[in-house]
PDB file of the backbone (N, CA, C, O) and the ligand in Angstrom, with CONECT records:
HET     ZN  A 101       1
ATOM      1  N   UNK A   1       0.843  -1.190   0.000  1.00  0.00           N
ATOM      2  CA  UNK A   1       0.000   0.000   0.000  1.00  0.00           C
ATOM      3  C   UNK A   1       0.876   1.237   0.000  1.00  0.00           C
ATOM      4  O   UNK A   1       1.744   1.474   0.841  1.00  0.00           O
ATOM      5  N   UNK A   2       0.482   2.175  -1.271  1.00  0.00           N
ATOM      6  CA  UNK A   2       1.502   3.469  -0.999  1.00  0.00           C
ATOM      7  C   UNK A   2       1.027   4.529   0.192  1.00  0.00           C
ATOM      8  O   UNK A   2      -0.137   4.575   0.591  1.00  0.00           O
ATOM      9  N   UNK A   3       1.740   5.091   0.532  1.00  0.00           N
ATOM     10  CA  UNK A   3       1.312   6.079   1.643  1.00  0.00           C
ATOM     11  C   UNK A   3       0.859   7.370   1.437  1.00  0.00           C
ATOM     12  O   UNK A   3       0.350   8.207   2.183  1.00  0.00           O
ATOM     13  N   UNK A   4       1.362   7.340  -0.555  1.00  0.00           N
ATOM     14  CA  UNK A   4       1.077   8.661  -1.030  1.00  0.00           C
ATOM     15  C   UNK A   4      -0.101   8.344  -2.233  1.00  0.00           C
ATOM     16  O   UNK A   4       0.103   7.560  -3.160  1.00  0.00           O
ATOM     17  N   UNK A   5      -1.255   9.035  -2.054  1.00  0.00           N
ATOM     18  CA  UNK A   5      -2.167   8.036  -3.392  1.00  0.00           C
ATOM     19  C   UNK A   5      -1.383   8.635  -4.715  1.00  0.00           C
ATOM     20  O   UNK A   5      -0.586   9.567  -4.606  1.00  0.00           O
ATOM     21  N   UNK A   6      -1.742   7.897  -6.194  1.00  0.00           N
ATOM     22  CA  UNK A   6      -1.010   8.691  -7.257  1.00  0.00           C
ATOM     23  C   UNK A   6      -1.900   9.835  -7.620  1.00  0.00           C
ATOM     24  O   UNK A   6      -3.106   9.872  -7.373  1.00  0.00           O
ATOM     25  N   UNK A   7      -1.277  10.676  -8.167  1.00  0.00           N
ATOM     26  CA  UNK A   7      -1.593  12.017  -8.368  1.00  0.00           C
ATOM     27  C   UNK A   7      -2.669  12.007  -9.287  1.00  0.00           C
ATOM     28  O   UNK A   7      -2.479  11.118 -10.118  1.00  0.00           O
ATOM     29  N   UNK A   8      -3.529  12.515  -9.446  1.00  0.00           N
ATOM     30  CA  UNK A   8      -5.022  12.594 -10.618  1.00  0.00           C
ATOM     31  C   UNK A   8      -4.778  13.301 -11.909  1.00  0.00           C
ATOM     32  O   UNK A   8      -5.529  13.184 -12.877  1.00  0.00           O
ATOM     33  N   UNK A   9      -3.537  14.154 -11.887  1.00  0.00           N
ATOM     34  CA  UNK A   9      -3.491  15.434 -13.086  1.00  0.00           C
ATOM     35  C   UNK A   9      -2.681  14.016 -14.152  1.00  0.00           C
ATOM     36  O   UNK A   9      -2.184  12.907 -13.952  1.00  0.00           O
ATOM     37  N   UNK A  10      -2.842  14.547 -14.822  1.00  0.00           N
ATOM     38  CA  UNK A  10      -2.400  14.005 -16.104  1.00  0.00           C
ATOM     39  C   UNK A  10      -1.083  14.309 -16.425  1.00  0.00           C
ATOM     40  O   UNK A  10      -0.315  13.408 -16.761  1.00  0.00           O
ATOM     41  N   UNK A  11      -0.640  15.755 -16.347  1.00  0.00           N
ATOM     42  CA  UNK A  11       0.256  16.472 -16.656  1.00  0.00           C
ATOM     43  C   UNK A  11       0.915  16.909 -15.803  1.00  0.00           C
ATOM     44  O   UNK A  11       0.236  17.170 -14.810  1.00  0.00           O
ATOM     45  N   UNK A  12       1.977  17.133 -15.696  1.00  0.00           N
ATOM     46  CA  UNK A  12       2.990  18.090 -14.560  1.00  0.00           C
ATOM     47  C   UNK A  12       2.509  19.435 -15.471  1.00  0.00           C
ATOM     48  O   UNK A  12       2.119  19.580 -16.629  1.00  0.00           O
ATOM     49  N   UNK A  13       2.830  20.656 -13.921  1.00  0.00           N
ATOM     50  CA  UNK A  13       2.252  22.265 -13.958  1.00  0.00           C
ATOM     51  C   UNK A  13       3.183  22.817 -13.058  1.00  0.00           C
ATOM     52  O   UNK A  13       3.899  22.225 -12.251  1.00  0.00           O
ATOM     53  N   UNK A  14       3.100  23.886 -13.267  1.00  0.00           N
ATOM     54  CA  UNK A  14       3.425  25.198 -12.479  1.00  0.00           C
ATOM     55  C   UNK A  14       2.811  26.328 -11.802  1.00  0.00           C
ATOM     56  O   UNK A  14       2.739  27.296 -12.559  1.00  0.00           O
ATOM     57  N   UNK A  15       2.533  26.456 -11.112  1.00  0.00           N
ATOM     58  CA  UNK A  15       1.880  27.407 -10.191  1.00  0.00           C
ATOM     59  C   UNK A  15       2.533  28.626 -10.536  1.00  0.00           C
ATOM     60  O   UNK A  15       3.702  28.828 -10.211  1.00  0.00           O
ATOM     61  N   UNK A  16       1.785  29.534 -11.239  1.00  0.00           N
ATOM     62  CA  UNK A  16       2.594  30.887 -11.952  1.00  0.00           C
ATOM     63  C   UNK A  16       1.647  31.953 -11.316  1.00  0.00           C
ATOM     64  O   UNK A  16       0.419  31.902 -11.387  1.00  0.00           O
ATOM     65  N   UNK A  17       2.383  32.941 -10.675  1.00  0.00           N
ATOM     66  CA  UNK A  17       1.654  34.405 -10.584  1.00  0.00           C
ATOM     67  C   UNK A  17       1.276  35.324 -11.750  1.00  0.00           C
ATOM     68  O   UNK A  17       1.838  35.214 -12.839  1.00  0.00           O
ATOM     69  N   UNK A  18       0.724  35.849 -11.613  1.00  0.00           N
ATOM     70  CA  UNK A  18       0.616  36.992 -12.822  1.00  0.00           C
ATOM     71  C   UNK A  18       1.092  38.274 -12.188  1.00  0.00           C
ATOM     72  O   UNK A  18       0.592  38.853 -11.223  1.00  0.00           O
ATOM     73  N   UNK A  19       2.232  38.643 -12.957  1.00  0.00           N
ATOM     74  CA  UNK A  19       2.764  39.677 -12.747  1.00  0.00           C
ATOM     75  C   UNK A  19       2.324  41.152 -13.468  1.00  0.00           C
ATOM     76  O   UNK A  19       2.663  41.219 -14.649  1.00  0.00           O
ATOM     77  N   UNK A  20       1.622  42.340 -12.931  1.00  0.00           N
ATOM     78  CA  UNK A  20       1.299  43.258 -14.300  1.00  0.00           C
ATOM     79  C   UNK A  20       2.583  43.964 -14.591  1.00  0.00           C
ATOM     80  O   UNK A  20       3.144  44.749 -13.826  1.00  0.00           O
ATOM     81  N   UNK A  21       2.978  43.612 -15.746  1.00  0.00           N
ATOM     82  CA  UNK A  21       3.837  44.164 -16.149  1.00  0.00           C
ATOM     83  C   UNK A  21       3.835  44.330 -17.714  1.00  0.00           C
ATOM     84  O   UNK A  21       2.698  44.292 -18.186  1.00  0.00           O
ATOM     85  N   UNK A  22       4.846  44.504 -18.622  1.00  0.00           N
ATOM     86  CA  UNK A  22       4.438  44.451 -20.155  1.00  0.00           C
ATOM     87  C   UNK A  22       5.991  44.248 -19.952  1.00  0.00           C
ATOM     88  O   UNK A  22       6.603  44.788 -19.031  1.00  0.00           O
ATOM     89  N   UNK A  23       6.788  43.120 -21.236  1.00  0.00           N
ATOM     90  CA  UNK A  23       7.541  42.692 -21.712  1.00  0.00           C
ATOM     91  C   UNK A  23       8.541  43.614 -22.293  1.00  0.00           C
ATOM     92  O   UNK A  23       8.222  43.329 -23.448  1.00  0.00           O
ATOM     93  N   UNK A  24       9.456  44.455 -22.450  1.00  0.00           N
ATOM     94  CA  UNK A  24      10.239  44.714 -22.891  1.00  0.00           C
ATOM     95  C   UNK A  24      10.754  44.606 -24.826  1.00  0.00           C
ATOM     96  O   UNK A  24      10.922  45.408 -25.745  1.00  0.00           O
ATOM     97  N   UNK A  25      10.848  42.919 -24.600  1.00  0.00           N
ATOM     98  CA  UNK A  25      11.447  42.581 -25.561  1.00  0.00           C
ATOM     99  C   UNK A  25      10.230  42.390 -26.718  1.00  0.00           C
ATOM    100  O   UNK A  25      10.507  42.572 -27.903  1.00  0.00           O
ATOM    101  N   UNK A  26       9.077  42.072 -26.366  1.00  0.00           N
ATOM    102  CA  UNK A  26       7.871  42.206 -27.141  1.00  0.00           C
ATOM    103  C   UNK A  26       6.497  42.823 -26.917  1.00  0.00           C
ATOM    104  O   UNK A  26       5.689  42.924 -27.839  1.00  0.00           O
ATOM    105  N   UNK A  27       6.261  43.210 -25.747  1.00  0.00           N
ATOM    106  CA  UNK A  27       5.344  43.618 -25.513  1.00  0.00           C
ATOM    107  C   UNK A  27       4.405  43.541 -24.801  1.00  0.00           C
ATOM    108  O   UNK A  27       3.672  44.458 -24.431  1.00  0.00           O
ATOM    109  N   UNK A  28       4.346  42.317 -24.522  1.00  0.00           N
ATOM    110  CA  UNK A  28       3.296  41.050 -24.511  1.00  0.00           C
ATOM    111  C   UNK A  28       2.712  41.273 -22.556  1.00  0.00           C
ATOM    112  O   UNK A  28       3.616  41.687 -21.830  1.00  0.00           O
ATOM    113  N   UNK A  29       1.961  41.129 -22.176  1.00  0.00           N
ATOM    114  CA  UNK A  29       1.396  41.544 -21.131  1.00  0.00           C
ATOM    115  C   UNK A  29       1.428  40.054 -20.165  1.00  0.00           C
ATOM    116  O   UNK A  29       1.175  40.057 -18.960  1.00  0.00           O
ATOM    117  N   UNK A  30       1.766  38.884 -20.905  1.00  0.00           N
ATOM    118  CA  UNK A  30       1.765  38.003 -20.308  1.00  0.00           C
ATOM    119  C   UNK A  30       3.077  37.492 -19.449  1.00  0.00           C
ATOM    120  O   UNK A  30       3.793  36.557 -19.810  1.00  0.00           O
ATOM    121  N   UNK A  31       3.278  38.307 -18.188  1.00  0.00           N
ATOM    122  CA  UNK A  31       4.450  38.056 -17.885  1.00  0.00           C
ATOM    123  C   UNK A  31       4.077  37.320 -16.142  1.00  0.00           C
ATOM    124  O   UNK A  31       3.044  37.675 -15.574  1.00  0.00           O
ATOM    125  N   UNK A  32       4.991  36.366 -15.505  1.00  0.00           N
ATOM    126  CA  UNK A  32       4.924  35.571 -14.713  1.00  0.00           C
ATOM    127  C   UNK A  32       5.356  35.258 -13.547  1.00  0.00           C
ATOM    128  O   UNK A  32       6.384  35.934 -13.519  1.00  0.00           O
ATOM    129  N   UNK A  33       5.306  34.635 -12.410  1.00  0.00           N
ATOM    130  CA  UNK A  33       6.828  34.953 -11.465  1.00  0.00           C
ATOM    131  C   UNK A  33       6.427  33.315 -11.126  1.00  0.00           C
ATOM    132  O   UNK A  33       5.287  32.934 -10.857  1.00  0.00           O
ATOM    133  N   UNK A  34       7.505  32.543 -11.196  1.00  0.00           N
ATOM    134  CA  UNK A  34       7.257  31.722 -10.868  1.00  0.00           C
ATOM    135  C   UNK A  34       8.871  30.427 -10.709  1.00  0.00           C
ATOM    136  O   UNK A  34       9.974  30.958 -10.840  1.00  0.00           O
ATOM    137  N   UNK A  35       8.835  28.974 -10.463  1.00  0.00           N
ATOM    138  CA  UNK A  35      10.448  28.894  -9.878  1.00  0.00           C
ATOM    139  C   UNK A  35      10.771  27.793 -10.772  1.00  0.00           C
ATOM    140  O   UNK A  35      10.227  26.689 -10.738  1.00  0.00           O
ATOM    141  N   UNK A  36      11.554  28.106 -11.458  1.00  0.00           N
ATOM    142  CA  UNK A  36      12.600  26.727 -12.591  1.00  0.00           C
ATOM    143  C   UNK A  36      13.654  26.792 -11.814  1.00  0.00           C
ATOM    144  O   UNK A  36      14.085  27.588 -10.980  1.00  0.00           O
ATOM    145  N   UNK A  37      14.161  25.220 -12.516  1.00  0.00           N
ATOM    146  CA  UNK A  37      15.386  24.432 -11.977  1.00  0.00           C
ATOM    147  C   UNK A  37      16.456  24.522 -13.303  1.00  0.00           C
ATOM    148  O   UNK A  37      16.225  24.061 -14.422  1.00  0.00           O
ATOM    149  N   UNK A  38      17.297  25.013 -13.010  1.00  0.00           N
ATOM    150  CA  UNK A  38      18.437  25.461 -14.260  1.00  0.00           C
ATOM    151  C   UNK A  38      19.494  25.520 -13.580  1.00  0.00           C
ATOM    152  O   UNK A  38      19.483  25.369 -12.358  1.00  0.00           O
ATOM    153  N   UNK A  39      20.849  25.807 -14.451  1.00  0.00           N
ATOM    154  CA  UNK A  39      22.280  25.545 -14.144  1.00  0.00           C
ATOM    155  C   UNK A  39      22.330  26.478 -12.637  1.00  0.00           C
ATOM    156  O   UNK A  39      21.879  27.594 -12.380  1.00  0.00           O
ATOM    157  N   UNK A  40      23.061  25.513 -11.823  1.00  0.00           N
ATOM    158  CA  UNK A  40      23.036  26.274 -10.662  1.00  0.00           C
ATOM    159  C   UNK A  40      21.754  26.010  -9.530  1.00  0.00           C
ATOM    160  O   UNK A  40      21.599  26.865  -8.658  1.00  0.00           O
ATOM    161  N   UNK A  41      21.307  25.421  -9.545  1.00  0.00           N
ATOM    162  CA  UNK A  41      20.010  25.124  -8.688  1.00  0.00           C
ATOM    163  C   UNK A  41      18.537  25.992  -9.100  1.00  0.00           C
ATOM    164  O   UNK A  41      18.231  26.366 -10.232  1.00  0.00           O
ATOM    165  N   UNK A  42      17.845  26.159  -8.000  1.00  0.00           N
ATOM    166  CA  UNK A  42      16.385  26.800  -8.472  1.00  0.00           C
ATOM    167  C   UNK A  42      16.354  28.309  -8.000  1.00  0.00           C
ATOM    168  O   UNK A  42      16.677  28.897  -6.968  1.00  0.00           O
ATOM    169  N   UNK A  43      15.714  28.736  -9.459  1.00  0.00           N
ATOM    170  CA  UNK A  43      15.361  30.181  -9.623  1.00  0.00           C
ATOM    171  C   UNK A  43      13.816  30.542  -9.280  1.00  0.00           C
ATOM    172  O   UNK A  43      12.833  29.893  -9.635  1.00  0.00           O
ATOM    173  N   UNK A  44      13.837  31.936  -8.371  1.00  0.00           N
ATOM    174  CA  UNK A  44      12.831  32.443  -8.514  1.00  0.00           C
ATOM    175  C   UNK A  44      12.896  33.687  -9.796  1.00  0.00           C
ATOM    176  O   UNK A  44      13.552  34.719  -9.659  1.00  0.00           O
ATOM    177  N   UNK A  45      11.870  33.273 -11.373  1.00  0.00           N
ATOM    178  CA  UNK A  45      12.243  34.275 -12.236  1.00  0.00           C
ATOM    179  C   UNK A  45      10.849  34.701 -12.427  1.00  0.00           C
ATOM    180  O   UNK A  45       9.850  34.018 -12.198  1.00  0.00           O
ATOM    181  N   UNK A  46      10.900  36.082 -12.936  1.00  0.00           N
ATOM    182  CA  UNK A  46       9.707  36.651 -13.428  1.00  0.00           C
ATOM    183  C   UNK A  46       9.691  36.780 -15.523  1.00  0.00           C
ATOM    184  O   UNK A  46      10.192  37.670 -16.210  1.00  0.00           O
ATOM    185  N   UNK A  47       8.964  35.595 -15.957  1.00  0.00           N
ATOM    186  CA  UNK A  47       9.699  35.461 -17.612  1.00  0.00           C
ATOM    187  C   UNK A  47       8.272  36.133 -18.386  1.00  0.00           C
ATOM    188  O   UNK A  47       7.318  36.479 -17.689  1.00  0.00           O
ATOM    189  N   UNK A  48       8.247  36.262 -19.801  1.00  0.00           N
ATOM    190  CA  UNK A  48       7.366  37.016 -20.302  1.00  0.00           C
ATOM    191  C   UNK A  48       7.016  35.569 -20.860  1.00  0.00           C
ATOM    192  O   UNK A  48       7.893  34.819 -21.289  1.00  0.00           O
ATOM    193  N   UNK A  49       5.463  35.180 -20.815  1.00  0.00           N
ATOM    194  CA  UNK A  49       5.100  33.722 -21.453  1.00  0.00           C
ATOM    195  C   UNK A  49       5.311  33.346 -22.851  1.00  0.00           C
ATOM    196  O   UNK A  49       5.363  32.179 -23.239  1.00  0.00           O
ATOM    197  N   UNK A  50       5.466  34.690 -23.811  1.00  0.00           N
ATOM    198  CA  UNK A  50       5.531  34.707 -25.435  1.00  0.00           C
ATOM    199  C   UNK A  50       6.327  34.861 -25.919  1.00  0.00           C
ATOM    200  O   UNK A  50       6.168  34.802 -27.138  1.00  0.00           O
ATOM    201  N   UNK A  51       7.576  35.128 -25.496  1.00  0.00           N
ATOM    202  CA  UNK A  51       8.857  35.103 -25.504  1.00  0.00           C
ATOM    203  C   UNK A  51      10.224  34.572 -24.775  1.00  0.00           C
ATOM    204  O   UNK A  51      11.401  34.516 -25.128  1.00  0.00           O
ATOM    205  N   UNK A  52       9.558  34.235 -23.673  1.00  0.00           N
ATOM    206  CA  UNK A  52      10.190  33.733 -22.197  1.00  0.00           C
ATOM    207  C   UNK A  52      11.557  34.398 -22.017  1.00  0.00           C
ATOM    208  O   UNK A  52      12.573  33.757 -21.747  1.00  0.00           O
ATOM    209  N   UNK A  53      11.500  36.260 -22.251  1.00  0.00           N
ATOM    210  CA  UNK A  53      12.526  37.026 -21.601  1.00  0.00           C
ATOM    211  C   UNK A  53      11.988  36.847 -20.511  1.00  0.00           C
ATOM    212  O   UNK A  53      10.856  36.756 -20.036  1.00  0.00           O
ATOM    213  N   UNK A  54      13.914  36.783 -19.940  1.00  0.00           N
ATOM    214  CA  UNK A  54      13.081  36.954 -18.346  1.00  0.00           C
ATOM    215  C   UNK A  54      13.475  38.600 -17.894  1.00  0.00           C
ATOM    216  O   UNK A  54      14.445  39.221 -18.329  1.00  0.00           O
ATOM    217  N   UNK A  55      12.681  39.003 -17.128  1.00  0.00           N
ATOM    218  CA  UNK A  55      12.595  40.508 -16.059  1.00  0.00           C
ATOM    219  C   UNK A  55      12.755  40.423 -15.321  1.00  0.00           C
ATOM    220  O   UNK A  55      12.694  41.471 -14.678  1.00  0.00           O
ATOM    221  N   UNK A  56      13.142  39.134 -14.527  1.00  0.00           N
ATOM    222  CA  UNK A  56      14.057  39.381 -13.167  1.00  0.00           C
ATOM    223  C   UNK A  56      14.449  37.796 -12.967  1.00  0.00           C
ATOM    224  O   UNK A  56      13.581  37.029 -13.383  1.00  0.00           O
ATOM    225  N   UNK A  57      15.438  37.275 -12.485  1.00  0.00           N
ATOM    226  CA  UNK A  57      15.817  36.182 -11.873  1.00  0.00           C
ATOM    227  C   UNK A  57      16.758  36.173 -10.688  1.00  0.00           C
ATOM    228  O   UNK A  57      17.871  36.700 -10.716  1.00  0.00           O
ATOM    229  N   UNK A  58      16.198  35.487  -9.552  1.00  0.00           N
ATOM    230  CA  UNK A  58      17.017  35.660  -8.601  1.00  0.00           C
ATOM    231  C   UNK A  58      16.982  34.025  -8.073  1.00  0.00           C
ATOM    232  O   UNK A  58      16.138  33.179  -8.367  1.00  0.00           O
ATOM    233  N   UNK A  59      18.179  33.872  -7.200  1.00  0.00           N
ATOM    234  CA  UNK A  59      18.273  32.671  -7.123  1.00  0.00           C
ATOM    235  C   UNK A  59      17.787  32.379  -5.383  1.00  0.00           C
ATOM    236  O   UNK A  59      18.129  32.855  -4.300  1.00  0.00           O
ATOM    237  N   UNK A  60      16.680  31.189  -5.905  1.00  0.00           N
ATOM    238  CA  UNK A  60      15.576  30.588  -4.921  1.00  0.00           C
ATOM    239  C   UNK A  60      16.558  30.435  -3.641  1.00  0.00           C
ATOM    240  O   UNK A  60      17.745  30.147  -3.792  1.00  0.00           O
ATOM    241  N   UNK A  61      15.907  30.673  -2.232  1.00  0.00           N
ATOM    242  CA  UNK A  61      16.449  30.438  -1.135  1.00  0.00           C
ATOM    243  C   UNK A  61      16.108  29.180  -0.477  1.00  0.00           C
ATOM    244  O   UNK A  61      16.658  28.735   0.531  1.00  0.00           O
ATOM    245  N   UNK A  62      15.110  28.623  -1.163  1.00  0.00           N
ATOM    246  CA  UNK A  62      14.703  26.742  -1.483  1.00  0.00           C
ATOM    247  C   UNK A  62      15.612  26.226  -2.437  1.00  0.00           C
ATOM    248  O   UNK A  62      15.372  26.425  -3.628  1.00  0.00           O
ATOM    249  N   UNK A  63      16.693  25.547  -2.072  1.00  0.00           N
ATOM    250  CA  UNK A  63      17.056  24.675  -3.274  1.00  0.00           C
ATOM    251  C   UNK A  63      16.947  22.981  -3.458  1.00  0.00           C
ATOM    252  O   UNK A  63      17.323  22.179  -4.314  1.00  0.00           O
ATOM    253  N   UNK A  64      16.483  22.929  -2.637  1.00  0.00           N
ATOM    254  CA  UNK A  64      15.598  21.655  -2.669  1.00  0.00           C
ATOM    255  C   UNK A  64      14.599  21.615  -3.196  1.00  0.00           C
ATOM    256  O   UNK A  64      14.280  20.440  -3.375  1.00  0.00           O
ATOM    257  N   UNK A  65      13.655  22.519  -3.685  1.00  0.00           N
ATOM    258  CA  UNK A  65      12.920  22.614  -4.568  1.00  0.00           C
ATOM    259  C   UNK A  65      11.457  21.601  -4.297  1.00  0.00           C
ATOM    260  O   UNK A  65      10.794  21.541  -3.261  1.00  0.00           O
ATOM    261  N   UNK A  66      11.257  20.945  -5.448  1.00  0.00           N
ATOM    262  CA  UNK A  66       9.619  19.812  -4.546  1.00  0.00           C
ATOM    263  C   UNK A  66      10.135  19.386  -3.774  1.00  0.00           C
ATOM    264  O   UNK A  66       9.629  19.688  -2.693  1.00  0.00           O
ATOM    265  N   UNK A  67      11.150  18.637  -3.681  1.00  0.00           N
ATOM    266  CA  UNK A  67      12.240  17.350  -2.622  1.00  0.00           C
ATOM    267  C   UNK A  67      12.088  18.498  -1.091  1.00  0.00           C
ATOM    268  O   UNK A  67      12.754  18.202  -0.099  1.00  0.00           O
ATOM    269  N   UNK A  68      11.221  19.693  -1.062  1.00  0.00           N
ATOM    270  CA  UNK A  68      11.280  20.385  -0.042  1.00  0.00           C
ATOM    271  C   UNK A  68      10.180  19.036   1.104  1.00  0.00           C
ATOM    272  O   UNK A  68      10.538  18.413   2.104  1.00  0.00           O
ATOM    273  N   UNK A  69       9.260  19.037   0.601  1.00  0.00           N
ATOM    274  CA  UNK A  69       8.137  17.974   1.032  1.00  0.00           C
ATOM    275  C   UNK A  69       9.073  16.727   2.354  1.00  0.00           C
ATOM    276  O   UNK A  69       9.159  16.688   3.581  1.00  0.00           O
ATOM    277  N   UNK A  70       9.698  15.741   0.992  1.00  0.00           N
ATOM    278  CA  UNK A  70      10.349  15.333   1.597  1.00  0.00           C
ATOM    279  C   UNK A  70      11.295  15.329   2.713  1.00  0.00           C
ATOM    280  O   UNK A  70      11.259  14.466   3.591  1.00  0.00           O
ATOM    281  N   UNK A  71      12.367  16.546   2.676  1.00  0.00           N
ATOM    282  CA  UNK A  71      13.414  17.022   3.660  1.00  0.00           C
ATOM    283  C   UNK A  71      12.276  17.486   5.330  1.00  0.00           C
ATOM    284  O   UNK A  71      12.440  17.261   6.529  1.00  0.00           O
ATOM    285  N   UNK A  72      11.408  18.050   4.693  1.00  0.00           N
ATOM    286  CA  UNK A  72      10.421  18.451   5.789  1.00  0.00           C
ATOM    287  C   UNK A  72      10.112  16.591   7.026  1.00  0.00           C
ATOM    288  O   UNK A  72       9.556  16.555   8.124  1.00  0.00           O
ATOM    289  N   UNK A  73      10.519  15.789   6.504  1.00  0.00           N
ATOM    290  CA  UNK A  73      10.179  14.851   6.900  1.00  0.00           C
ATOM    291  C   UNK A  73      11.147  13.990   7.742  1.00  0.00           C
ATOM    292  O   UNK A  73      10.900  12.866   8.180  1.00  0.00           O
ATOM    293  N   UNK A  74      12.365  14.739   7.909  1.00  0.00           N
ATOM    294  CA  UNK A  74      13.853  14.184   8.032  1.00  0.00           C
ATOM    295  C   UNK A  74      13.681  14.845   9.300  1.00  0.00           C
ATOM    296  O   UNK A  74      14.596  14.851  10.122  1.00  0.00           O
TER     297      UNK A  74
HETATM  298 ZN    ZN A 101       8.131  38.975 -24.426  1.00  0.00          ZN2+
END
């Protein structure tokens, strides 16, 4: 028996803010704040969705990232 049931979504997601802002590099109003895993551990970045400039990246003070769940358990 697992202890964790399996997940219902179909798809892996991201939990994205909406940032009001307008894009720089295109325009585009669809811009985001939300946390990727890239060279160097995990970023908190704010990227434009239609171009994916980013407008700010700073580096996450979680770097454990989901595996946060887990460590919480140690
Ligand atoms: Zn853009």
């Amino acid at each position: 028996m697992l202890d964790h049931p399996r997940p219902e979504d179909k798809e892996l997601f991201v939990n994205k803010t909406i940032v009001e802002s307008k894009c720089p590099e295109c325009g585009s109003d669809r811009v985001r704040y939300y946390d990727v895993v890239s060279e160097g551990g995990w970023w908190e970045v704010v990227k434009c969705q239609d171009c994916l400039h980013s407008l700010d990246r700073n580096k996450s003070s979680n770097q454990y990232g989901s595996l946060s769940l887990l460590t919480d358990l140690l």
